[in-house]
C-alpha positions in Angstrom: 96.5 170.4 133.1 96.1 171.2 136.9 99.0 171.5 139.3 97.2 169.1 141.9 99.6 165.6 141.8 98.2 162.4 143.3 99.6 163.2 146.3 98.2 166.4 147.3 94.7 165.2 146.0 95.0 161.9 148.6 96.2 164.0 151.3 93.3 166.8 151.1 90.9 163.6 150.3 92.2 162.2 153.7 91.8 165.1 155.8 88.4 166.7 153.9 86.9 163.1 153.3 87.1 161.3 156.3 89.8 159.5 156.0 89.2 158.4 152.0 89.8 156.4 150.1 92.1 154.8 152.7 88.9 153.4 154.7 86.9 151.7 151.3 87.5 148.1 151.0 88.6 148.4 146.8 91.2 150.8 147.8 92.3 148.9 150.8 92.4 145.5 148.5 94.5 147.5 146.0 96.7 148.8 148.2 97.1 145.9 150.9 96.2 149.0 153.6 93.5 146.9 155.4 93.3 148.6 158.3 93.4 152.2 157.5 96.9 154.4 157.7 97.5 154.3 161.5 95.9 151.5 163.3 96.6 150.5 167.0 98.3 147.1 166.4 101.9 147.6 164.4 101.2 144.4 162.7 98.4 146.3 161.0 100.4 148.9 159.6 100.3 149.2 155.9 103.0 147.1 154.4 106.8 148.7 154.8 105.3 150.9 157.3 107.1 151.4 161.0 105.3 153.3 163.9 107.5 155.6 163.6 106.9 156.2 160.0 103.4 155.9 161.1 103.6 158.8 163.5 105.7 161.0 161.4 102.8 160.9 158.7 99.9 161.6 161.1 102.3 164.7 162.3 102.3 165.8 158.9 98.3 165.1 157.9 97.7 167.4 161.2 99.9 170.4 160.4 98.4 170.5 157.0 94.8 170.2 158.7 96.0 172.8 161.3 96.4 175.8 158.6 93.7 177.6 157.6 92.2 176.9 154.1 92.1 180.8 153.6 96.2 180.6 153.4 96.1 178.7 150.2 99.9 179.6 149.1 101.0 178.4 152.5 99.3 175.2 152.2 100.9 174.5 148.7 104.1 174.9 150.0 103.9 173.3 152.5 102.3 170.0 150.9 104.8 170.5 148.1 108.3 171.5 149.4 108.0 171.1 153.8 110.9 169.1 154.9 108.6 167.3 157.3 109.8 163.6 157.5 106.3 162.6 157.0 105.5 164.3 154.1 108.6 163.0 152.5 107.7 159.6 154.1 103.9 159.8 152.4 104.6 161.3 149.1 107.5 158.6 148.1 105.5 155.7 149.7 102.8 156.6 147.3 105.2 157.0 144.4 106.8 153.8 144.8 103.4 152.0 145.4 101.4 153.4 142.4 102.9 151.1 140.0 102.0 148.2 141.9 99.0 149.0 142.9 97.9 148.7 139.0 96.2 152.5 139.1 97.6 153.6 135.9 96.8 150.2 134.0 93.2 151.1 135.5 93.2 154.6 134.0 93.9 153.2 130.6 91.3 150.1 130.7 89.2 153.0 131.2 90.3 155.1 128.8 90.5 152.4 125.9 87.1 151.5 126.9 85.8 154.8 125.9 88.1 155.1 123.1 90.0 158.2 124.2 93.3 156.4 125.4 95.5 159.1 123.6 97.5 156.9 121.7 94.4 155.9 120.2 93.1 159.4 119.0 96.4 160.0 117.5 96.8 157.0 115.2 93.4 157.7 114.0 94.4 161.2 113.1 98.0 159.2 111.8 100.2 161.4 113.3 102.2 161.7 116.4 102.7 165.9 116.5 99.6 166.7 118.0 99.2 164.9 121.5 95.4 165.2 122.8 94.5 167.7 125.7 93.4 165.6 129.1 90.9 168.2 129.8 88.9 167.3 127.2 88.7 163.5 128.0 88.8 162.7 131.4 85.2 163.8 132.4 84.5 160.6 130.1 86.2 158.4 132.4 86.0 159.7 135.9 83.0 157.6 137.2 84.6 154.6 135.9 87.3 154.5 137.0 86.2 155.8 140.6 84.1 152.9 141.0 86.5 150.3 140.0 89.7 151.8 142.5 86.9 153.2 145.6 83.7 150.9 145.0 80.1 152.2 146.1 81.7 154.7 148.4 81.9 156.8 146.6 79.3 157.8 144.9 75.7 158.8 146.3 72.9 156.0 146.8 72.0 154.5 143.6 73.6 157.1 141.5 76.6 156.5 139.3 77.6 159.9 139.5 80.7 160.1 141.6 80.3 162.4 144.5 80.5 166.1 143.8 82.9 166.8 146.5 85.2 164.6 145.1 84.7 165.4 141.8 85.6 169.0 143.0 88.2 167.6 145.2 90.0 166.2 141.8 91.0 163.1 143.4 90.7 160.9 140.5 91.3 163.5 137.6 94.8 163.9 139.0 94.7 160.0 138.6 93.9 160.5 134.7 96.2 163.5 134.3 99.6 161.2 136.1 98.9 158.1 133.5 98.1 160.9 130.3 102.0 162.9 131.7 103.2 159.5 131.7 102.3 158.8 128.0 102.9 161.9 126.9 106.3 160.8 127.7 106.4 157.1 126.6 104.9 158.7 122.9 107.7 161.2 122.9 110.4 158.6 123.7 109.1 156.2 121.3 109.3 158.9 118.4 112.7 159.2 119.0 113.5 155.6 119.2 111.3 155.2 115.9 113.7 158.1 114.3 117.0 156.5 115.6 115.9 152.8 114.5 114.7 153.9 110.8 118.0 155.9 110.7 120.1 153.1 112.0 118.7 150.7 109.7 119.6 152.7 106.6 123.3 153.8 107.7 123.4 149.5 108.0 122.3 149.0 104.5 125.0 151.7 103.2 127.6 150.1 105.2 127.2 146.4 104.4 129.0 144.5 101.6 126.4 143.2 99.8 129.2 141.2 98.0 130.7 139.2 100.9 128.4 140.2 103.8 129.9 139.2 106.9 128.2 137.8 110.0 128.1 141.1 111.9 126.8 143.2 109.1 124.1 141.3 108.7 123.3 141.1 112.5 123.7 144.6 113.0 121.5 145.6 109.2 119.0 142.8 110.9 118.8 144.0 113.9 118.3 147.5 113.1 115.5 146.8 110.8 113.7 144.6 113.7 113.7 147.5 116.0 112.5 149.6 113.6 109.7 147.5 112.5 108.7 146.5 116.3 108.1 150.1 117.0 106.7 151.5 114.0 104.1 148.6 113.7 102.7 149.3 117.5 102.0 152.9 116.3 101.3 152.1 112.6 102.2 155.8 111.2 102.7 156.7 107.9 106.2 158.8 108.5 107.7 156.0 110.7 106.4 153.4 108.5 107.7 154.8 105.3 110.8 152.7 103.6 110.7 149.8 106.0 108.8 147.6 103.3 111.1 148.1 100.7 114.4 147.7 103.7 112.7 144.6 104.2 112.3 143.4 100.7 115.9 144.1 100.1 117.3 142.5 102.9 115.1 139.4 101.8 116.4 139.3 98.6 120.2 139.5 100.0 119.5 137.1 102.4 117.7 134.6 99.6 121.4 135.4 97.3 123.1 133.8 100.4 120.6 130.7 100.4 119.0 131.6 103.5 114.9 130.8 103.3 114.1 134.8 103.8 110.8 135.5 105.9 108.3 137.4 104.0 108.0 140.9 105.0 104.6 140.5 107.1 106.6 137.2 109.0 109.0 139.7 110.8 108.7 139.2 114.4 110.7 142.6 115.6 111.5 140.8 118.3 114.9 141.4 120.1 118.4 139.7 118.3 119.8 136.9 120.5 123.5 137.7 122.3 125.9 137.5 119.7 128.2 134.6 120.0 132.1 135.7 120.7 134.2 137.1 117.6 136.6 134.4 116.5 140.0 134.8 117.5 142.3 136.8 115.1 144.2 133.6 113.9 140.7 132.3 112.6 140.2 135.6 110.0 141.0 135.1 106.5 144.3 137.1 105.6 143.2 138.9 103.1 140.5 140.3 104.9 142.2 140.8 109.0 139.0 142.6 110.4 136.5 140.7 108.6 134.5 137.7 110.4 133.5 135.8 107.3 130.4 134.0 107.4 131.9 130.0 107.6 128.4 128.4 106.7 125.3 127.7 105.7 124.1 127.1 109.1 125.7 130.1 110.4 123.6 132.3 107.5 120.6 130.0 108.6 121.6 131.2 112.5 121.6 135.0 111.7 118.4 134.7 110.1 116.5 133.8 113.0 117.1 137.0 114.4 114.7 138.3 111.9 112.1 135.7 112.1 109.2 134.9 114.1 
């Protein structure tokens, strides 16, 4: 993956691109930066903008464009690490902005649309390990997704092609490669989840008294399995999928035992359990059983059973 952020690649688009994409009317829409970065008027100012937040970041776009492009290594560092209020000013601005400006949900339109959202090459090869390489799917996407977030501006007369100085420029590459970083790390938090929830709902089974199941057991063994099933089905792999069937068959069957109307296993919702109500006070639990809540009725069975269907 290249080093270039979104950041750097707006700032050298700016100062090497006459002002872009701050001056084309989709990016200006997007953003709600209708009259370019430092108009004349302060009531024109990008939103959240002062002049004086204004003038710091036209300091900083003119000492970047003030050193020469033969001292490459300076001009890294400085873009990257220069305690210059307006670079600190511009780079968080964008960060905080980039989620409400809807750029990464444009990215993945696009790359769903060419059916190389990475997510979607890994459940056809059903398995999570192996997360694709950006390189070799973003040229697919780049025109696309230039045209929706810049408009005609962008690309020569009549040509679809965006233009080759910003293709060279990797302005909308580093677009592709912050959403694809992004789910990198969504995918790699979600195995973990996945692994925690299919562990979590076993260790429930083990523990509960399949006897005299109490109102939190079964909560908590409900629960568990949800989650579990929630996750697994969005990805819809073999490893994470493995067991959850048969967990759910089992806890149908105890749940039928207790004369609850158990959902069938394709009914499960996943979705999340409801606040428990309060524990009953300690002069409500039966004596021979002081740390059990004992389930009091059928309605209360009927109530914990929601949590598992849709």
């Amino acid at each position: 993956m290249p080093s270039k952020s979104a950041f750097v690649v707006l700032v050298d688009a700016y100062i090497t691109e006459d002002q872009a994409p701050w001056r084309w009317k989709p990016w200006q829409e997007r953003t709600g930066v209708h009259h370019g970065l430092f108009p004349d008027d302060d009531r024109c100012l990008p939103p959240g903008w002062t002049r004086q937040n204004a003038n710091d970041v036209h300091s900083f776009l003119e000492s970047y464009r003030q050193i020469p492009k033969s001292q490459t290594k300076d001009r890294e560092v400085f873009l990257k690490k220069s305690p210059h209020p307006g670079r600190v000013f511009f780079d968080k601005y964008i960060t905080k902005g980039w989620d409400g400006w809807g750029i990464h949900d444009v990215v993945c339109d696009a790359l769903r649309d060419e059916c190389c959202h990475p997510f979607q090459l890994m459940l056809d090869n059903n398995s999570l390990k192996d997360f694709p390489e950006v390189d070799h799917y973003a040229p697919k996407v780049v025109d696309a997704i230039a045209r929706k977030l810049f408009g005609h501006e962008a690309f020569p007369r009549g040509s679809s092609v965006l233009r080759i100085s910003l293709t060279n420029l990797g302005l909308v590459k580093a677009f592709i490669v912050r959403s694809w970083v992004r789910l990198k790390k969504k995918c790699k938090s979600d195995q973990t989840r996945m692994a925690r929830y299919k562990e979590e709902a076993l260790a429930a089974f083990e523990d509960i008294n399949f006897e005299d199941p109490t109102r939190d057991q079964l909560v908590k063994t409900i629960t568990a399995i949800a989650r579990w099933k929630a996750l697994a089905d969005i990805y819809s792999i073999d490893e994470y999928l493995e067991g959850l069937e048969s967990s759910m068959e089992k806890l149908n069957e105890l749940l039928a035992d207790l004369g609850v109307n158990a959902p069938q296993p394709n009914q499960v919702s996943g979705r999340r359990a409801p606040k428990r109500q309060p524990k009953k006070s300690s002069s409500s639990k039966s004596p021979d059983h002081p740390t059990k809540s004992i389930l009091a009725s059928k309605g209360a069975l009927n109530e914990v059973a929601s949590y598992y269907q849709g």
